[in-house]
N, C-alpha and C positions, 0 to 999 in steps of 0.2 A: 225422484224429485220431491223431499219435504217443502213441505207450505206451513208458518209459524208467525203467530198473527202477537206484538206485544205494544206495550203504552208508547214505551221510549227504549230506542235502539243507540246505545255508545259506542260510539266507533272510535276504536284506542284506549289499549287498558295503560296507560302510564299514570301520572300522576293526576290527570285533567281527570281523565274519564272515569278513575275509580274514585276519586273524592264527589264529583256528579252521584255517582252509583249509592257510594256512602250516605250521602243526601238526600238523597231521595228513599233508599231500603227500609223507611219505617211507616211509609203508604201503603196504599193497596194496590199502586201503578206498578207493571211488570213490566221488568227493568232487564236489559242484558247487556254485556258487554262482546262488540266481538273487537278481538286483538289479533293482529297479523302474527308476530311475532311468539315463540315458544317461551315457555316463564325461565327457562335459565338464556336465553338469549339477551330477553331482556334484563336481568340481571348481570351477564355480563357485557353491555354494550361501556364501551367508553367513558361513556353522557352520566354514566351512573359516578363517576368520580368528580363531578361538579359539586363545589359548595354552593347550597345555596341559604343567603341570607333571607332571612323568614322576621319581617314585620310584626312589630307585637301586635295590630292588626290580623294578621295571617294565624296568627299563633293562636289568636282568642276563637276566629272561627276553625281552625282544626281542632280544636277545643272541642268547641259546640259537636265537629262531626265525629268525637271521641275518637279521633285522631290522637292528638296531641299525649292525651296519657301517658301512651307506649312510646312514641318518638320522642316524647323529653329526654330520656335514659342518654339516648346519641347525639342531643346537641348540645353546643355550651354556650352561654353566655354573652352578650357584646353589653359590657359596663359601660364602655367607653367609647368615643370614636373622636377620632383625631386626623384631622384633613387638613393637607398641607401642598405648596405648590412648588418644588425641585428649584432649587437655585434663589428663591424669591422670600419677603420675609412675610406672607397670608399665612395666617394660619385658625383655625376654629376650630373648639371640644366641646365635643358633648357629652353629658353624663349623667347617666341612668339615676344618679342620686338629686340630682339637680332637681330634675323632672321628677322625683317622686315616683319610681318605677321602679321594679324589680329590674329590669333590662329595658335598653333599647331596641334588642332583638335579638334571634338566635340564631346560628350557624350548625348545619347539619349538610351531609353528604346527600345528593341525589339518590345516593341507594341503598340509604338508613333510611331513608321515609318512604322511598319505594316499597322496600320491603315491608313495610310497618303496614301502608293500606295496600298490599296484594294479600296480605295475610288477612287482614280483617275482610278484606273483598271474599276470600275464599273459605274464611268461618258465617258470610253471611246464606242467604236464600239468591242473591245476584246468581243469574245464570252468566257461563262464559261461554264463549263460542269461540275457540282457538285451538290451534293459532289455525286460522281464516282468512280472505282478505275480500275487501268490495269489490263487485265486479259494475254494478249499474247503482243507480237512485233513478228513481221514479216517483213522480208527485201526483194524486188526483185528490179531489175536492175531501176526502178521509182520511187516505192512508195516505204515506208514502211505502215505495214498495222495493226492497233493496236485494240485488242477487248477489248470492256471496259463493266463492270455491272457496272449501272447505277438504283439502285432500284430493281426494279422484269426485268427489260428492259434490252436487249442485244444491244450494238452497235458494229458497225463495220466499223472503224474510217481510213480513209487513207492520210498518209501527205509526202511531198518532204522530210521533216526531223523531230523528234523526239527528243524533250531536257530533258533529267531527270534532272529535276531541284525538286525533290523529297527529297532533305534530306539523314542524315549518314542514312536510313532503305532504300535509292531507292529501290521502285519496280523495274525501269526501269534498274538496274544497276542487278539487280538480273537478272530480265528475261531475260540480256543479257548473263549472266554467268560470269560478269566482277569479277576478283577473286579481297581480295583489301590485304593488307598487315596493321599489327596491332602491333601499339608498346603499352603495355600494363604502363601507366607511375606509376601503384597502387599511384593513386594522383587522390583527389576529390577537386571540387571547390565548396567552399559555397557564396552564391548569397544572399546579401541582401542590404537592406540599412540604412544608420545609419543618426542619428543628432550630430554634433559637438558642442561644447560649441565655437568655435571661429567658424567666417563666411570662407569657403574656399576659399575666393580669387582666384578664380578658379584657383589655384594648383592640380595639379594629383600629386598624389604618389606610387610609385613603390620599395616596401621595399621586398628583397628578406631575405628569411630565411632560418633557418636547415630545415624544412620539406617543404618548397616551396612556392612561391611570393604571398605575398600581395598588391594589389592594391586597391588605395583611389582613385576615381573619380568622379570628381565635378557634380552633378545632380540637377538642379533646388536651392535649397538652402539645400540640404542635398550629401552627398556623397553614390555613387553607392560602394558597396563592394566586390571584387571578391580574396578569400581568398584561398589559397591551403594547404591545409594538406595532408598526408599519407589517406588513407579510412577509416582506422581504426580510426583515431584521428578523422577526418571531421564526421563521423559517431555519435563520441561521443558529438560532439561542437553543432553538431544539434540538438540530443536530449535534450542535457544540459537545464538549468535551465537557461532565460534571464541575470541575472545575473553572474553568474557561464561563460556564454559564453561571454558578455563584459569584465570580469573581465581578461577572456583568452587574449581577441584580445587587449587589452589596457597595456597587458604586452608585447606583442608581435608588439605593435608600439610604444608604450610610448605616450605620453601627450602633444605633441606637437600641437595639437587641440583643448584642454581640454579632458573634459569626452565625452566618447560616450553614446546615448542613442540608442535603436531599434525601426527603422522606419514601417518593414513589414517583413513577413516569412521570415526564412532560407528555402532556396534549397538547394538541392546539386544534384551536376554533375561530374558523373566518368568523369575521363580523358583520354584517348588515342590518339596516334598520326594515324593517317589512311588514308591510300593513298589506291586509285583504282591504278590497274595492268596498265586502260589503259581508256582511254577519250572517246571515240568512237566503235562502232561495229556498220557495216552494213549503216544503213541513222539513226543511233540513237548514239546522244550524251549526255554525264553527265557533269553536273557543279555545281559549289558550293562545299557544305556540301555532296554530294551524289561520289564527288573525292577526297575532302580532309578535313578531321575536325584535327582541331590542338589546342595545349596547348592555354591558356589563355593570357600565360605570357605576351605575346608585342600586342596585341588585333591585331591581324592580319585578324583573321578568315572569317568576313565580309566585310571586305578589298580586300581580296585575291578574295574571291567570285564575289564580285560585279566587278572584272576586268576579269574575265574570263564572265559575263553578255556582259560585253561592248566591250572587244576584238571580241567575238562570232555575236554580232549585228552588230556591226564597216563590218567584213568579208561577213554577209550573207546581209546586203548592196549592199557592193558593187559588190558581188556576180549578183544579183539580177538585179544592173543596168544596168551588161555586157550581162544581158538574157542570162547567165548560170545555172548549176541545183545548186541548195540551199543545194541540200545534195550528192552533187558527193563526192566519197571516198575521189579527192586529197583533196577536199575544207576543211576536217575531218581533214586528216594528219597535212594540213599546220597549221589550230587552233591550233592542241593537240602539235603539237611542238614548236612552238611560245609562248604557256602556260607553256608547262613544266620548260622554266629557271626560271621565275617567279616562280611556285610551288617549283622548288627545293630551291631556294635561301630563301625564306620565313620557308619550313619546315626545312634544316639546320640551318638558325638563330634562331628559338625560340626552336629547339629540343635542339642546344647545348647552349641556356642561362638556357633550365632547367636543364640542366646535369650540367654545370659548378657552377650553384648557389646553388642545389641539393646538393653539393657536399663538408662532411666538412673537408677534407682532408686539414690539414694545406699548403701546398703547393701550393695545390691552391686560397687557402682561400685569400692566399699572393698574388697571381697574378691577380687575377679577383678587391682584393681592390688596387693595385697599377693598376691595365685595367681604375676604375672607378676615381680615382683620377688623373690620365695621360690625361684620355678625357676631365673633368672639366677643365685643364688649356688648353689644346692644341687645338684653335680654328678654324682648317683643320679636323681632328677628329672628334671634339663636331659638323661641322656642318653637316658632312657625318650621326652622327649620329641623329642627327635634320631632315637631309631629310628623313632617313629610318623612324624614327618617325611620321612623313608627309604622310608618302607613296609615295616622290616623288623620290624614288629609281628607278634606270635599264629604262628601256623604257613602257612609257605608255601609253594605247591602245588611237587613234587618233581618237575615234568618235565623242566626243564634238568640236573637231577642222574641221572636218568634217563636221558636222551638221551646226554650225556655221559659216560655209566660204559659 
């Protein structure tokens, strides 16, 4: 039986817990991560062929955590974005030049950036402990004290503070008994990518429909696709015949690209919306995907994550510096509620654009294409909605400003 006594324990090497890890490696806090999973496992899970849209927000603090350097190379671009509503005449663009920006934001694969901070995780001094998995947490007034199987091997792990940074399955969020609350959207997303007969200019496109949004986003020289249907339908689009399923989606955007062709698999991904009860118990905290997974619609998801990473390191900084405890309850409280506007403001705007776009009730159908046609002309409006699109919404966490001063 090993006994291994450290500051801060990360539970989950994906992308949560190694940007934490990143953020934190230039202290004197000793930092580990344990990861269930084998590194080509995770490398080849599914989840890694997600695009994900990355907020020029997102983009400045991967920056700061000298991230962003090496993952530039594998994203490209979103100049443009162009949202539109099937059959209706709403429509509003946006565009990076308007604003005064290099980009709106950039589109990269979940396992180009993956790859980008396991690699920098494992040229750092970060210890790993995998693949491992939790077996207990335990809280007393210092430590928290966590037993991990590690093989045929028992350990028995002790840290100031505890991150489930584990994913919508947290162990850590279970062993605490955190309850979470589920909105069921019966809405699957199909994941894949296509070839356009026209070059995308890197335009994104965001075309909402009767069974729910599609979106076109600029990947290297072809477009990332993340399309929503009913389960029922999305179930069938996937089996369907390559054919049979371009045939669907080309009526369901039209031609304004040319023809499509298929790049690589269909996936699919239920949808729901899902919040934990609550951030914290004890000297153990959850972030990310393991407090809150949300609809596709406005790619928020690793956005949202990666500011509760940085808010959370920004605090146990300068926690740290005052030679206070890293995992004292207030230090908990003050996080989880500094998080929550941010969580609530992000899950209210994409729960009610899938409810409102969801939705073909002519009355509303009327209001949402006069919303989209109102915001095109009114340039107070279009650029509120430019910053939310940024991710330069509400207040955001100060540790690249911090780090850099």
């Amino acid at each position: 039986m090993n006994k291994q006594e450290y500051d801060v324990l990360i539970v989950g090497g994906g992308l949560a817990g190694n940007c934490l890890a990143l953020a934190l490696q230039s202290s004197s806090l000793r930092v580990a991560i344990i990861e269930a999973n084998s590194a080509d496992a995770l490398h080849d899970s599914p989840a890694g062929d997600r695009a994900l849209a990355l907020a020029s927000g997102t983009v400045c603090m991967l920056d700061t955590l000298g991230i962003w350097q090496q993952a530039k190379q594998y994203a490209t671009a979103i100049k443009h974005i162009h949202i539109s509503d099937q059959g209706h005449f709403g429509k509003t663009r946006l565009s990076a030049e308007k604003e005064q920006v290099e980009a709106l934001g950039y589109v990269i694969t979940a396992r180009d950036l993956e790859s980008v901070v396991t690699a920098l995780v494992a040229e750092s001094a970060i210890e790993l402990i995998s693949p491992a998995r939790v077996m207990g947490i335990a809280s007393d007034a210092d430590y928290a004290h966590i037993s991990v199987k590690q093989g045929k091997e028992s350990l028995n792990l002790s840290a100031k503070l505890v991150v489930g940074a584990d994913g919508g399955q947290s162990s850590v969020r279970k062993l605490l008994d955190i309850e979470q609350t589920v909105t069921d959207y019966q809405q699957t997303a199909i994941v894949t990518t296509i070839k356009t007969e026209l070059a995308h200019q890197n335009i994104a496109f965001e075309r909402f429909t009767s069974s729910g949004p599609l979106a076109l986003l600029p990947l290297k020289d072809e477009y990332a696709l993340v399309w929503t249907r009913n389960t029922e339908e999305a179930e069938q689009l996937v089996t369907d015949s390559e054919a049979e399923f371009l045939q669907e989606l080309q009526q369901c955007f039209g031609y304004k690209l040319g023809r499509f062709s298929l790049t690589s698999p269909r996936r699919a991904f239920p949808l729901s919306l899902i919040r934990a009860d609550k951030m914290y118990f004890g000297r153990a905290v959850i972030i990310g995907n393991a407090v809150h997974q949300l609809h596709p619609v406005a790619g928020q998801g690793f956005n949202l994550g990666l500011r509760d990473v940085v808010q959370l390191a920004e605090m146990l900084l300068h926690q740290q510096e005052q030679g206070s405890d890293i995992g004292a309850s207030e230090l908990l409280a003050d996080y989880a509620a500094l998080r929550q506007k941010d969580h609530d403001t992000v899950v209210h705007f994409t729960d009610g654009v899938v409810k409102l776009f969801s939705n073909q009730w002519l009355s509303l159908a009327a209001v949402r294409n006069v919303g989209l046609a109102t915001l095109d002309i009114l340039p107070v409006a279009k650029k509120q909605l430019a910053r939310y699109a940024m991710g330069l919404h509400g207040r955001m966490p100060q540790f690249g400003l911090r780090r850099q001063g």
